[in-house]
Structure formats: C-alpha cells, structure tokens
C-alpha positions as a Markdown table, in Angstrom:
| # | Residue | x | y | z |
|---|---|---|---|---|
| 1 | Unk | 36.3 | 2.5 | -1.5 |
| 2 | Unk | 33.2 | 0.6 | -2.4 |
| 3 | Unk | 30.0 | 1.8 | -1.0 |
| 4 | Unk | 27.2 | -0.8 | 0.4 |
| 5 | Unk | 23.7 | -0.6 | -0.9 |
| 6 | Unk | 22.2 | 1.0 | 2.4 |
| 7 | Unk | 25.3 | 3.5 | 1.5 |
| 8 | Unk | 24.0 | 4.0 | -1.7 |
| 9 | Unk | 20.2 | 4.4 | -1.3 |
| 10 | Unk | 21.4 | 7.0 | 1.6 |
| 11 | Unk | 23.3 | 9.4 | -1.0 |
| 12 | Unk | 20.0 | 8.5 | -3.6 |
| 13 | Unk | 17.9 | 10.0 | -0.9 |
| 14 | Unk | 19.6 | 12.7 | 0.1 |
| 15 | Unk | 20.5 | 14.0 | -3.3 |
| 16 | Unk | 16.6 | 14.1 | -4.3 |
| 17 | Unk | 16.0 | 15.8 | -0.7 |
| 18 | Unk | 18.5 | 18.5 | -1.5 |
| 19 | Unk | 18.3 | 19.1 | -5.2 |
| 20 | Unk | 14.5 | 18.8 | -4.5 |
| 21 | Unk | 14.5 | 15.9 | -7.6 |
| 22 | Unk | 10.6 | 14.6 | -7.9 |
| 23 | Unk | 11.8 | 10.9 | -9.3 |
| 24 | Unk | 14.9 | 8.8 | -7.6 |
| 25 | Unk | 18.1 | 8.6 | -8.4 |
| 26 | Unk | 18.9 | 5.7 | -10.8 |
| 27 | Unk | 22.2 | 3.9 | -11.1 |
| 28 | Unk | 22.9 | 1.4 | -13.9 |
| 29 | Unk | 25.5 | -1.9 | -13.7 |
| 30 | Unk | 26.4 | -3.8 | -16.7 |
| 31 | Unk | 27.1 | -7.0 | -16.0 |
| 32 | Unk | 29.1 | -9.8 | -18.2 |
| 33 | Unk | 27.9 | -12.5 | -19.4 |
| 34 | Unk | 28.2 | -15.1 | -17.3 |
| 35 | Unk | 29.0 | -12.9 | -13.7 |
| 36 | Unk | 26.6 | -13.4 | -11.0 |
| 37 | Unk | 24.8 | -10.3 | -10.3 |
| 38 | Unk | 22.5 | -11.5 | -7.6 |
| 39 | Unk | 19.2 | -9.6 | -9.2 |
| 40 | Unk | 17.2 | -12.4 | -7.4 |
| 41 | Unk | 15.3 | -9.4 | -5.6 |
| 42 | Unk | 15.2 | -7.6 | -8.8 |
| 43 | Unk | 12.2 | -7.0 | -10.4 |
| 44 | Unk | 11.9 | -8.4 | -14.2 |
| 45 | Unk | 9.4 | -6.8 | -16.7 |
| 46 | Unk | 8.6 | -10.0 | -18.7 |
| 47 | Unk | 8.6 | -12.1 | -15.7 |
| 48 | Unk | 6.9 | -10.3 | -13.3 |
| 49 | Unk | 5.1 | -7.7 | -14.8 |
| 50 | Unk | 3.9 | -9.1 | -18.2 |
| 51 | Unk | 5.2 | -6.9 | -20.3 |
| 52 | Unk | 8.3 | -5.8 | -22.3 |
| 53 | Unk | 10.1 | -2.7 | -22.4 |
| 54 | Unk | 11.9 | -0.6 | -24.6 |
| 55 | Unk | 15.5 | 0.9 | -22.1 |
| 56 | Unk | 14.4 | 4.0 | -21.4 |
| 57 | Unk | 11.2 | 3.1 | -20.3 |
| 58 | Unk | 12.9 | 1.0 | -17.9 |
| 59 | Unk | 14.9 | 3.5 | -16.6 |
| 60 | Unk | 11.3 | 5.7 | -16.1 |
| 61 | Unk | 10.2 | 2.9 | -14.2 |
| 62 | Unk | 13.1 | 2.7 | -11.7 |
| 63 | Unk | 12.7 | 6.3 | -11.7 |
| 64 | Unk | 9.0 | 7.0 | -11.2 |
| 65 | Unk | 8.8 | 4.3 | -8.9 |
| 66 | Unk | 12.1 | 3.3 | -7.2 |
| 67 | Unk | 12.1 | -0.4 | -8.2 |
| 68 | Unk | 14.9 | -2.1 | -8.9 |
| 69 | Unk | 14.7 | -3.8 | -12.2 |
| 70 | Unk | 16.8 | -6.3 | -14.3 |
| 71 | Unk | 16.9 | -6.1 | -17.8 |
| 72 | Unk | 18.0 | -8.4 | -20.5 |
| 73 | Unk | 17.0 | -8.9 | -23.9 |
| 74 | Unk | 13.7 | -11.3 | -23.4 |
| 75 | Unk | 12.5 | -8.4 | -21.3 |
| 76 | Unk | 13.0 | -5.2 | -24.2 |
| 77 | Unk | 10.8 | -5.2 | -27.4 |
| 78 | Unk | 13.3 | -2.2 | -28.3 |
| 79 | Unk | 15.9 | -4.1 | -30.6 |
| 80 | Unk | 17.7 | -0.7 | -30.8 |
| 81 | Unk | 18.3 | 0.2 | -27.5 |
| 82 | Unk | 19.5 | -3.7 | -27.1 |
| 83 | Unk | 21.9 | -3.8 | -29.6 |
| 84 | Unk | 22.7 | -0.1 | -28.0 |
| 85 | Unk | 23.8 | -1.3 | -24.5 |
| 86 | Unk | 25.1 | -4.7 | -26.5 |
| 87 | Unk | 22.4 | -7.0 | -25.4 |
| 88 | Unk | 22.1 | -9.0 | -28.5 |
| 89 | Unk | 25.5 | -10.5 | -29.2 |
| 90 | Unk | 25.4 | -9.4 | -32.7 |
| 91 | Unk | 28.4 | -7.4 | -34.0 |
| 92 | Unk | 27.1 | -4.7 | -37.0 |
| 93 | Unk | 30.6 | -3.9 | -37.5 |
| 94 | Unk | 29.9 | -0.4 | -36.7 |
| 95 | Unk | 33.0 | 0.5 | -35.2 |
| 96 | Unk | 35.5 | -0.9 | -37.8 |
C-alpha cells in the first residue's frame, strides 16, 4: 500500500510529537535517470539558494528546516558524497 504525501507528512509529524524529535523526519527517493520525479515544488540549492552543498548538509537542511530539497550533482561541491549515492556516472571499479 502506497501512502500519499499528506499521509506521509502525518506519520513525520506525529513521530517527532511522540518521540519528542527537535528536527523532522527526512525521507530520501532516488530516482533514475531519466524518471520523472515531479521536484518542480522542490527547492534546489544552486538554483534557488546560491549555493552548493556537500549530502549531508542537505539532509541538515531538510531536517532543520522541513524543506523539501532536490539534489543532483550541479547542486553538491562534495564529489565524495556524489560518487557515494552514484551521482556522477563514473564507475571506480570498486566493487569488482
């Protein structure tokens, strides 16, 4: 069963009223290149706030301040955390 996003933000706000959390929630979706993952209401850190990010940082953000945020690689100046969540299309041949 798929929950909506009023659904969601419910459980988000119920879980920091009971556990008595003093930041929200955050969930994170990957999406594939090329899906459509209607962030149009999504904030973007290089777009609309000016400044790039390193991934956890974004994840404070969302936290702190409840925004929803889109991230992608023109938005992170944290090439590790990028090639972390597979952001930059390069294969290190890591896992060989």
């Amino acid at each position: 069963m798929a929950l909506t996003i009023e659904e969601i933000k419910q459980q988000g706000a119920k879980l920091r009223k009971v556990l008595g959390l003093m930041t929200w929630p955050v969930g994170i979706r990957f999406c594939v290149k090329g899906e459509d993952c209607r962030v149009a209401d999504f904030k973007r850190p290089y777009r609309d706030l000016g400044i790039r990010v390193a991934f956890c940082q974004a994840i404070n953000i969302a936290r702190t301040y409840g925004w929803k945020l889109a991230i992608g690689i023109e938005d992170s100046y944290c090439m590790i955390g990028a090639e972390a969540l597979g952001l930059t299309g390069e294969d290190p041949g890591l896992h060989r």
